[in-house]
C-alpha positions in Angstrom: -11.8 107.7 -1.9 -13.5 105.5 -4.5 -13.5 101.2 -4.1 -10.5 100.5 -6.8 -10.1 96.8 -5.7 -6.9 97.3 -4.2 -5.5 98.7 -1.2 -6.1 102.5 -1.2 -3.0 103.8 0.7 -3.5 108.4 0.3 0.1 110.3 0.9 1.3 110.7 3.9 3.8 113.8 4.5 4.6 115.2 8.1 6.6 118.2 8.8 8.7 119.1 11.7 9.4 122.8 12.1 9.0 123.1 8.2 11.1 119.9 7.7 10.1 117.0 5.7 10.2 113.8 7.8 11.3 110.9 5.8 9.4 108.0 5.8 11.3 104.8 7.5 13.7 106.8 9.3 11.3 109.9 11.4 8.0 107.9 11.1 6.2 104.4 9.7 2.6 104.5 8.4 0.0 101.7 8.7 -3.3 101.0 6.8 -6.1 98.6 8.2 -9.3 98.2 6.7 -7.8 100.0 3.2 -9.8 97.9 0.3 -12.9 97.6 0.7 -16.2 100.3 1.1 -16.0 101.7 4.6 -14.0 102.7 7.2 -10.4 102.9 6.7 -7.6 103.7 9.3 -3.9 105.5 8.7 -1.8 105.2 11.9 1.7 107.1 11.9 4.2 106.1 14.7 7.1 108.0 15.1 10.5 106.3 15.1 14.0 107.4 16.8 13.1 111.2 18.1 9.7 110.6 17.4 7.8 108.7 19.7 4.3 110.3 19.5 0.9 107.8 17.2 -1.8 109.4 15.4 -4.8 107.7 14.1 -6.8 109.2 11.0 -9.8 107.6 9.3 -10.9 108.4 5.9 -13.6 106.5 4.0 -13.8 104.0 0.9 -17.1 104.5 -1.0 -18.6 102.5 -3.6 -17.0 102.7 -7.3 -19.0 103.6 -9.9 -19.3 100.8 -12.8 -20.2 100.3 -15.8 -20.2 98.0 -18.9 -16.9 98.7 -20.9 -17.9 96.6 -23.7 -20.4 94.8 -25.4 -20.8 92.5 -28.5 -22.8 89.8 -30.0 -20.2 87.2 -31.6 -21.5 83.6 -33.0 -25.3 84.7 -31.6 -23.5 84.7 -28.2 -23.5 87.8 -25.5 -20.1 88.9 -24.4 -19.5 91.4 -22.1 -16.5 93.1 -20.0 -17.4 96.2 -16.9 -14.9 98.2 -14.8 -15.8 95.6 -12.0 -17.5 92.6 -11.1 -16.5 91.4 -14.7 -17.2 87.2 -13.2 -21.0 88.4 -12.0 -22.0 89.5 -15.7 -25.4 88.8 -16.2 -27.4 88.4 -19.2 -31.4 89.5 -19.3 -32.8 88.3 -23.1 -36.2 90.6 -23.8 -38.3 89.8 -26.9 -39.0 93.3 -27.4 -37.0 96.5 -28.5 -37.6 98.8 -25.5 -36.9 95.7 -23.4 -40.6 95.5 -21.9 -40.9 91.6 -22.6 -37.8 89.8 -20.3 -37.7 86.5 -21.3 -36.7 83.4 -18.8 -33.8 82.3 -21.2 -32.3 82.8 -24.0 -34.4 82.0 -27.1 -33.2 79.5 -29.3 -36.1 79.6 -32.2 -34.8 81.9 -34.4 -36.4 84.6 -33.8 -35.1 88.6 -33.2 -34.7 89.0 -30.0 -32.9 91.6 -27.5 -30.0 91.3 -24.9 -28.8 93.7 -21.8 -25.9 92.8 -19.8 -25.9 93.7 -16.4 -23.7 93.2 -13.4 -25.6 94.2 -10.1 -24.8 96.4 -6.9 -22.0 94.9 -4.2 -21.4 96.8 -1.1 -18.3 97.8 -3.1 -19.2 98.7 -6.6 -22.7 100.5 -8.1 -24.6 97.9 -10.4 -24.0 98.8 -14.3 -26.3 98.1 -17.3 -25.9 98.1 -21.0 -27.8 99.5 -23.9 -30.2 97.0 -25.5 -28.5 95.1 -28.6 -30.6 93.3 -31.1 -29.8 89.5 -32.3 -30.9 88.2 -35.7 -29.7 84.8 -35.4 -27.4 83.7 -38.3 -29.3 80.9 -40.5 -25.7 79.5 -40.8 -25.1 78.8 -37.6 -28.3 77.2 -37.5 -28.5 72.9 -38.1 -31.1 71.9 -40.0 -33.5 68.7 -38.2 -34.2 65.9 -39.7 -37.4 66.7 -40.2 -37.2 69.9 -42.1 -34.7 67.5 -44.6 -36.9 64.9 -45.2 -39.8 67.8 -45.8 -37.2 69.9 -48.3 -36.4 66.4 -50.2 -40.1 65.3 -50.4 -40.9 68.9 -51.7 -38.1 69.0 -54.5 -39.1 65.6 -55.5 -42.8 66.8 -56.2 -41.4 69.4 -57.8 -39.6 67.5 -60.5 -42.6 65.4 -60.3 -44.7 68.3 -61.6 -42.2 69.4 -64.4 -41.9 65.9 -66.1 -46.1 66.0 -66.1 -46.1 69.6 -67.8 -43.3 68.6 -70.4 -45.6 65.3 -71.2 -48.5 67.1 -71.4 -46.8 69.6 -73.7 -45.4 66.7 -75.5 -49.0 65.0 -76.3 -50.0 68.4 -77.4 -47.6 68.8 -79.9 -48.4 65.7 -81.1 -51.7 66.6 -81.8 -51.0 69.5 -83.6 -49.1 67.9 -86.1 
């Protein structure tokens, strides 16, 4: 039996002389040990004519996981897997075959790429995405002070230039006349 999160309770069904015993009434069944990876144990005890116990063990092994989903929304990673969804990680690489891990997420504006990973519990195997590229959006960006302050000095230079050529070109009309 696979980790599921739950309690894993298998079917129990005894026969007596070729008779199904009903559950409650011939026999109760108990499960210790029935969620998580390893050892689980099934004890029957039989009620009113039945007085006999059994034990059986079976074992819980680690699921297998994976990522079930994965998306970029407003430059942001977002991620879901089959389990361990609150352990999602996030490894940020600077390169496309994911060579170049990066400490944090960049912030400069650059491409960069993102995995999502959740790693291994005793319960679950660890799962890993595909690499997705980001191009962050220039509209989410804000733009400093700075860079305003250099766009407004530029413009102004620029009109700057423009009323020089037109009063140059006015002088040499002027001269041609």
């Amino acid at each position: 039996f696979y980790y599921t999160g739950d309690e894993i309770r298998p079917n129990i069904e005894l026969k007596f002389n070729n008779k199904l015993l009903i559950l409650g009434v011939d026999y109760e069944v108990l499960y210790e040990n029935n969620i998580e990876v390893g050892e689980a144990n099934i004890t029957i005890n039989g009620i009113n004519y039945f007085d006999n116990a059994k034990n059986i063990n079976f074992t819980i092994v680690k699921a297998k996981n994976k990522i079930t989903s994965f998306k970029i929304s407003n430059d942001n990673p977002m991620a879901t897997s089959l389990f361990g969804q609150e352990n999602i990680i996030y490894k940020y690489y600077k390169d496309k075959d994911g060579l170049i891990e990066l400490s944090d997420k960049p912030n400069t504006g650059d491409t960069y790429y993102v995995k999502a990973c959740v790693m291994e519990t005793k319960n679950y195997e660890a799962a890993y995405s595909d690499l997705l590229e980001v191009n962050p959006s220039t509209a989410n960006k804000k733009t400093s002070p700075e860079t305003t302050v250099i766009l407004v000095s530029t413009i102004i230079a620029i009109i700057s230039l423009i009323v020089i050529c037109l009063a140059i070109l006015g002088l040499i009309t002027k001269f041609k006349k």
